[in-house]
N, C-alpha and C positions, 0 to 999 in steps of 0.2 A: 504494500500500500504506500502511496506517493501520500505525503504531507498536502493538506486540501483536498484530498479527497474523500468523495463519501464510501464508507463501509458495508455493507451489508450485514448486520450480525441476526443467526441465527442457529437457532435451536429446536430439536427433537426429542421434547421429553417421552421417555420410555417407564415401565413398571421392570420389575427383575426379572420378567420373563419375556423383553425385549417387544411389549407391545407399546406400540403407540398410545397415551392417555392425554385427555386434556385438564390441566390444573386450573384452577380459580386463582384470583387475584395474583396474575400471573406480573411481575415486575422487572423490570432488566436496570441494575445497577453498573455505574461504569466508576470504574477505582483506577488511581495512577498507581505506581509502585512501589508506592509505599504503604500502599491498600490504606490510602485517601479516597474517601467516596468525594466523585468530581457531579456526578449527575443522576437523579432515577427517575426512572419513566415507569409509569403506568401502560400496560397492554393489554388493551381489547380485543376482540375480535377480529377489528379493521388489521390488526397485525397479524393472523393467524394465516398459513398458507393452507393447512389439512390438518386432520387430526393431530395434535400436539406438535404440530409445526409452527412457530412463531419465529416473526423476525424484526428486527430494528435498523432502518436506514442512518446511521451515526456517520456525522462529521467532528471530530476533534479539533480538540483546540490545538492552535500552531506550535503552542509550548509544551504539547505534549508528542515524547518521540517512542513512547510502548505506552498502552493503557491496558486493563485487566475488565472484562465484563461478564457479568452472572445475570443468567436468567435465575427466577426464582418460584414458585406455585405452590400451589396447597394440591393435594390428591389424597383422598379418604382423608382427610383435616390432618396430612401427616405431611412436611416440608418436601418440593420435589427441587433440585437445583442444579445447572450446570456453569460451569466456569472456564475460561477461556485468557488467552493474551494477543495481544496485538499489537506487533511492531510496523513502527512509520517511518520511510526511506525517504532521505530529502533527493529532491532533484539534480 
């Protein structure tokens, strides 16, 4: 990923038997490296691409050159979460 450009982050929540589920109050937080929360977003539907596929079009700030992002959900009221990194290549 080039600096100014937009991201696509997304995620495929699964259960331990590798199905696809969709969580509630599904949230995607973005943390710099020192797991400083920089940003959270609330995700609806309108983000959902298929069953527990969600995603997030994110642009970062210029001063950031790796960020860290989690998706997060509820499933049977029990936490579902995936976590991720992403490094920014200057031009």
């Amino acid at each position: 990923m080039l600096q100014g450009d937009t991201v696509r982050l997304k995620v495929n929540f699964k259960d331990f038997n590798g199905q696809s589920v969709n969580p509630t109050n599904v949230k995607l937080t973005i943390y710099d490296t020192n797991k400083t929360q920089i940003e959270q977003f609330i995700l609806d539907d309108t983000y959902k691409l298929d069953v527990g596929v969600f995603f997030y079009d994110y642009v970062p700030a210029n001063e950031l050159n790796e960020f860290i992002f989690e998706f997060v959900g509820m499933v049977n009221n029990k936490p579902i979460l995936s976590r991720d990194s992403v490094t920014i290549h200057f031009n």
